[in-house]
BAMI-644080 format. One line per field, with one value per residue (C-alpha): x, y, z; residue in three letters. Coordinates in steps of 0.02 Angstrom, whole numbers. Layout:
REM BAMI-644080
X = (X_...)
Y = (Y_...)
Z = (Z_...)
code = (ALA_...)
//
This chain:
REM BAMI-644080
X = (9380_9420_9577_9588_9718_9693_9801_9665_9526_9583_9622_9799_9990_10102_10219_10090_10134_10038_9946_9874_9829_9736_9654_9603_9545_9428_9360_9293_9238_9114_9058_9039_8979_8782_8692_8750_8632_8834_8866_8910_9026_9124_9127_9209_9326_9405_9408_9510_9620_9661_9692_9827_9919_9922_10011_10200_10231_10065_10087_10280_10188_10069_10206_10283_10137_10061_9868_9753_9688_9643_9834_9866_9719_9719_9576_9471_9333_9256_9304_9475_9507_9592_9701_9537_9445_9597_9566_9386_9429_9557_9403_9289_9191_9242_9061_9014_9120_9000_8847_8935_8975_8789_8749_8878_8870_8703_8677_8677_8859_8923_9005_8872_8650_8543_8504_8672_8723_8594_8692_8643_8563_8670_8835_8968_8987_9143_9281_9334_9493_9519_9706_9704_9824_9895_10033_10173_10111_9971_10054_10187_10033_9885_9708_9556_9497_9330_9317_9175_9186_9067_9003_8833_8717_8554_8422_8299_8148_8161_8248_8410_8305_8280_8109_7981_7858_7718_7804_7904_8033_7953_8020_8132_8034_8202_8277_8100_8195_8333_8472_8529_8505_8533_8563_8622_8778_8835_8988_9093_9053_8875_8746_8798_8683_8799_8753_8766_8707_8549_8561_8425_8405_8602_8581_8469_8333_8196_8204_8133_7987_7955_8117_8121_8112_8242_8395_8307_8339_8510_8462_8586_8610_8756_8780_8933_8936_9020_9137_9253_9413_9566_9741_9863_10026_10154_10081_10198_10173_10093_10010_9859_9724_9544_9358_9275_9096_9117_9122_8994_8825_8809_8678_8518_8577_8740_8877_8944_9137_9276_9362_9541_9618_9802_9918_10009_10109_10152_10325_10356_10433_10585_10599_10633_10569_10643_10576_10531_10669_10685_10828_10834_10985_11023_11096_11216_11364_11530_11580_11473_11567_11710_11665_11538_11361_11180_11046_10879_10815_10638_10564_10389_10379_10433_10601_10745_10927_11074_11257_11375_11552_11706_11787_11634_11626_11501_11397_11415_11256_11219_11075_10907_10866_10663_10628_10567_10417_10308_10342_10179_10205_10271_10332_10440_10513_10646_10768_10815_10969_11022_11165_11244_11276_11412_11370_11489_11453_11422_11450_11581_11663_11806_11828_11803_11887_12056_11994_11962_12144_12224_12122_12207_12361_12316_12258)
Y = (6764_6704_6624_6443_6388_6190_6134_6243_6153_5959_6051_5974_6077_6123_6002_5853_5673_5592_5490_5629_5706_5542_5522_5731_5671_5517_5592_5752_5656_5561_5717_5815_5662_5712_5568_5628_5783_5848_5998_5934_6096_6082_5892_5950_6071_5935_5844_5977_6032_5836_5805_5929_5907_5710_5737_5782_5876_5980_5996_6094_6200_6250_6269_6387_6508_6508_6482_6451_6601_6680_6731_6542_6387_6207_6186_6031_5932_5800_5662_5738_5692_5529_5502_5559_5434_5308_5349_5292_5123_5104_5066_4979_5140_5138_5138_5270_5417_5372_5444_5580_5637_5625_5737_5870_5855_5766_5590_5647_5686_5513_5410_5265_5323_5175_5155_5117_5005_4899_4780_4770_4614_4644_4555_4497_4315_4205_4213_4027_3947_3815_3721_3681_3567_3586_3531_3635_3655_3729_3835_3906_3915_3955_3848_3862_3736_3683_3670_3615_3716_3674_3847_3928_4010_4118_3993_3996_3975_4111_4217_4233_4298_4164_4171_4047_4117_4226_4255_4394_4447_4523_4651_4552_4546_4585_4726_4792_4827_4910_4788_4819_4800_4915_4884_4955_4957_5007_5071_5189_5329_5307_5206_5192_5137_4983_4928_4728_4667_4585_4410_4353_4448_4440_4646_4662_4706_4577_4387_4262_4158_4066_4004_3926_3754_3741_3838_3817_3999_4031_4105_3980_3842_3733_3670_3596_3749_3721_3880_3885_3996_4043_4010_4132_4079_4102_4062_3951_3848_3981_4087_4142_4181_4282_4249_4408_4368_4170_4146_4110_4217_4354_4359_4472_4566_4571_4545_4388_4337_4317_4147_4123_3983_3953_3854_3693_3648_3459_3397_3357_3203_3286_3456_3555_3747_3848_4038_4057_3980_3773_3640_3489_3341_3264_3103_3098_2967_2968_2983_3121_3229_3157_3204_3328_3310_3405_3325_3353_3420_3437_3586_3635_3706_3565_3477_3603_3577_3597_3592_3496_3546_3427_3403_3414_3358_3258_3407_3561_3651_3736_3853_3885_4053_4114_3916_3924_3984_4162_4273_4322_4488_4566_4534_4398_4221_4103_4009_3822_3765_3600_3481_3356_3199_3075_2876_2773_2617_2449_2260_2334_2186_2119_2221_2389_2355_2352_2484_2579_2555_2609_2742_2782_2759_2893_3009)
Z = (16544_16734_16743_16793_16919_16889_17047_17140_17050_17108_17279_17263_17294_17156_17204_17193_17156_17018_17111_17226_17087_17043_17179_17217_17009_17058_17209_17142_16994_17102_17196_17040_16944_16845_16912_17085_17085_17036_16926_16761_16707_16860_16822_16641_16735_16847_16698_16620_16758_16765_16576_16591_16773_16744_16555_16630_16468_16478_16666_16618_16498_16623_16760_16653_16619_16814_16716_16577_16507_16340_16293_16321_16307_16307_16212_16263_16190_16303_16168_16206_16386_16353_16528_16630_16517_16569_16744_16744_16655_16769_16879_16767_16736_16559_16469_16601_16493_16343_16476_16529_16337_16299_16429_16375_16186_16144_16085_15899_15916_15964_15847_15852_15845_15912_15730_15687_15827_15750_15636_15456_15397_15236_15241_15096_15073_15130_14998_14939_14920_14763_14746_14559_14474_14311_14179_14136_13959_14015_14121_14002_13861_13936_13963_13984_14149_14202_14389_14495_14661_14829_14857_14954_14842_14884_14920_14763_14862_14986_14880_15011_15159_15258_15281_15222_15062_15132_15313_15349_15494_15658_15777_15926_16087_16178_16117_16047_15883_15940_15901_16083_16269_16395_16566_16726_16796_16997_17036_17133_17039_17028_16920_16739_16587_16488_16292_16247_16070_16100_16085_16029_15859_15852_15827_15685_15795_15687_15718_15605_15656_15513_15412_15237_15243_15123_15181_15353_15380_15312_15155_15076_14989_14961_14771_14667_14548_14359_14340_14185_14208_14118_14139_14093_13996_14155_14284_14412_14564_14695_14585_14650_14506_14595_14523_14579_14636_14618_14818_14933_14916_15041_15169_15146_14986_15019_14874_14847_14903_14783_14736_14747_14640_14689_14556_14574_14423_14417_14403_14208_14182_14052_14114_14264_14284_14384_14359_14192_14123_14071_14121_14010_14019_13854_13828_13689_13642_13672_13494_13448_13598_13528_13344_13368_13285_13256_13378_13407_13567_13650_13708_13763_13588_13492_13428_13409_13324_13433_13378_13507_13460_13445_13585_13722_13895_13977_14093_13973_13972_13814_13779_13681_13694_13689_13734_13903_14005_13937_14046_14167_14172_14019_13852_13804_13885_13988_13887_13901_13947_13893_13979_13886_13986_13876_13886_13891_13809_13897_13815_13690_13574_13563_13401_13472_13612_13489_13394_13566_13605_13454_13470_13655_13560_13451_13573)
code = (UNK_UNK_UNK_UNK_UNK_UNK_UNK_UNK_UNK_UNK_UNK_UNK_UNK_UNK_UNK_UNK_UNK_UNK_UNK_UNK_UNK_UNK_UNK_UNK_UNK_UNK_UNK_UNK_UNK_UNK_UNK_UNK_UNK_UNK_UNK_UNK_UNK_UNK_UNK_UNK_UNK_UNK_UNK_UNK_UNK_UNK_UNK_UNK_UNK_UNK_UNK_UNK_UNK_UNK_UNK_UNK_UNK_UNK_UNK_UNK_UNK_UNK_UNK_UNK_UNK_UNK_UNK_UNK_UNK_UNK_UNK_UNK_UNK_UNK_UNK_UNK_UNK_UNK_UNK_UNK_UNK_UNK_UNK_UNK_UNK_UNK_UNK_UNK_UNK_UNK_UNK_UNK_UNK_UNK_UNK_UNK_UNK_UNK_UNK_UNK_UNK_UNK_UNK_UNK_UNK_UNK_UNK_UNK_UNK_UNK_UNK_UNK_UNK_UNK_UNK_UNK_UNK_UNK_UNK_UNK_UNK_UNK_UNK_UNK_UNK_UNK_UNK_UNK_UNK_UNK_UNK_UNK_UNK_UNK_UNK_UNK_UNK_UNK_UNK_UNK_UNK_UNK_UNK_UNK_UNK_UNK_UNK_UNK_UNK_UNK_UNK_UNK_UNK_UNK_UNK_UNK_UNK_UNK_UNK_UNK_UNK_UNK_UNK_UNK_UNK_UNK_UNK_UNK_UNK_UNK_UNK_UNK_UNK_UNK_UNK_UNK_UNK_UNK_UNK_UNK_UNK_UNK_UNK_UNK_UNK_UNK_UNK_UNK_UNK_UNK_UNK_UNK_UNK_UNK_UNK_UNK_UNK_UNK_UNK_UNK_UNK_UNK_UNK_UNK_UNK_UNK_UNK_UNK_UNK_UNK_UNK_UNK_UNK_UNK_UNK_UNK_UNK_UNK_UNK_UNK_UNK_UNK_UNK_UNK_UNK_UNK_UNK_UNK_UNK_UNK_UNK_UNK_UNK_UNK_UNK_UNK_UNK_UNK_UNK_UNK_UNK_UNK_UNK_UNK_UNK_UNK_UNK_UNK_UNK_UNK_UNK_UNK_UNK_UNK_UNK_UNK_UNK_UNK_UNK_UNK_UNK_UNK_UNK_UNK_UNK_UNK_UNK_UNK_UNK_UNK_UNK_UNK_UNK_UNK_UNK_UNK_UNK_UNK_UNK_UNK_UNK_UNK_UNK_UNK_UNK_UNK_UNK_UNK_UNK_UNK_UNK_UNK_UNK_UNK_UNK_UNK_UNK_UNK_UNK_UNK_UNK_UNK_UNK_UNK_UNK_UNK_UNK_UNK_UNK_UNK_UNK_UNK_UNK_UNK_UNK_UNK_UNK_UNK_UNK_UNK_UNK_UNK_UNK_UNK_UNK_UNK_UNK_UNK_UNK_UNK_UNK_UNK_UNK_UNK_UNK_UNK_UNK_UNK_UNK_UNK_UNK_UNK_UNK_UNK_UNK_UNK_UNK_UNK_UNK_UNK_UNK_UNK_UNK_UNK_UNK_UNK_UNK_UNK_UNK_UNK_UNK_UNK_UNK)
//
């Protein structure tokens, strides 16, 4: 195998700046260029020679071993040559590279056929957001909500395609099915063939001439659709909760979007939540935190007992284990804390006023 010396190839020193080497680059790329009558290996080997000298750490490599040859090779593929692709959209010859890679490898090879440029007709449907309120009961224990939800469904008449009963879709005039346009381009390198979505069949290549008169050619309908969903026990403020399939229809056979229900738990007028666990304050008298007593306390699962001892100040939080919020995820639950808060009495009589001060006395 010849060896290639790739400072000889861009006709440029050893000692060349990067942007001779640019320039030596763009200039034999027009000469060698394929729809310049040019030689479209020799347009690959400038390619090559400048994929390495313009990369400073492939251009050291290279320094070291003098040349490319088979006890040392850079192996290239077209779809390789990213800086001399760079170079050319440096330009605006950018869509140009995808001509020149057709003529080396063959259209079959390229990432996108004129087949599947043309966008499918099939597409999923819009997902949906719903904010639903709730009580706290219902969020520590569970429900089971009816919701009516505005939502686009696949029009009954046409069936979702759009087109009216006993029509169908014809080829588009413009892109003659294709999906596609192609048009020419001038520029310093040469003539280049460019690729726009057609816009007139939006790039499915058929157009419609006869829509449904119902969905007018949308293939949807809106309706206020009845969906029934459950609430798990746990769920908080946030708490996002997905309907798969319950969003808008798709288009042409495509599969329907998803719902998304986010929480909002509504402030309870006797407790406060925060996590999973419960915060309750409970009014008691002065003389049973004096005395101590046994009083009944609410909780979201009914009236519990709670011993205040002797002796207890007004803001001493006591607690109820088990008694708060199920936990979402898991076994078990919060617990419920309880603070006291002592009144004092108002209006007091004469009477206890005495007794009140003996009692001072006494204390």
């Amino acid at each position: 195998m010849a060896k290639k010396d790739y400072y000889e190839i861009l006709g440029v020193s050893r000692d060349a700046s990067q942007d001779e080497i640019k320039k030596a680059f763009r200039q034999l790329a027009k000469k060698y260029h394929p729809d310049k009558g040019g030689d479209p290996e020799k347009f690959k080997e400038v390619a090559e020679a400048y994929e390495v000298l313009s990369d400073p750490d492939k251009r050291a490599q290279y320094d070291r071993f003098g040349h490319v040859g088979p006890e040392q090779r850079f192996d290239f593929d077209l779809r390789d040559f990213r800086r001399a692709r760079e170079a050319f959209e440096e330009f605006g010859f950018g869509s140009a590279w995808e001509d020149i890679f057709d003529m080396f490898f063959g259209e079959g090879l390229r990432t996108r056929t004129t087949r599947d440029r043309r966008r499918s007709r099939a597409q999923r449907g819009e997902d949906l957001e719903y904010r639903l309120r709730i009580n706290l009961e219902d969020a520590a224990f569970g429900a089971q909500m009816k919701l009516t939800v505005p939502r686009s469904i696949a029009c009954d008449v046409c069936r979702g395609t759009g087109v009216e009963p006993g029509s169908q879709r014809t080829r588009c005039p413009d892109c003659n099915g294709r999906g596609e346009i192609q048009y020419r381009q001038q520029t310093l390198l040469g003539s280049f063939v460019n690729i726009r979505t057609c816009g007139r069949c939006g790039g499915t290549g058929e157009i419609i001439e006869n829509p449904c008169r119902r969905c007018r050619g949308s293939g949807r309908v809106k309706v206020e659709s009845q969906l029934s969903v459950k609430i798990p026990p746990g769920v908080d403020t946030g708490s996002r909760l997905r309907l798969a399939g319950e969003g808008n229809a798709g288009l042409e056979g495509g599969p329907p979007g998803d719902l998304y229900i986010t929480v909002e738990v509504r402030p309870h007028p006797i407790f406060r939540r925060q996590g999973d666990d419960i915060y309750i304050d409970l009014p008691i008298k002065f003389t049973q935190a004096v005395l101590g007593a046994r009083v009944k306390v609410p909780t979201l699962y009914g009236e519990e007992e709670l011993v205040i001892p002797a002796g207890t100040q007004s803001g001493e939080t006591f607690k109820l284990a088990g008694k708060g919020i199920p936990h979402l995820q898991g076994w078990g639950k919060g617990d419920q804390y309880v603070t006291v808060k002592v009144q004092v009495p108002k209006g007091v009589s004469r009477k206890a006023q005495e007794l009140l001060r003996q009692l001072e006395d006494e204390l």
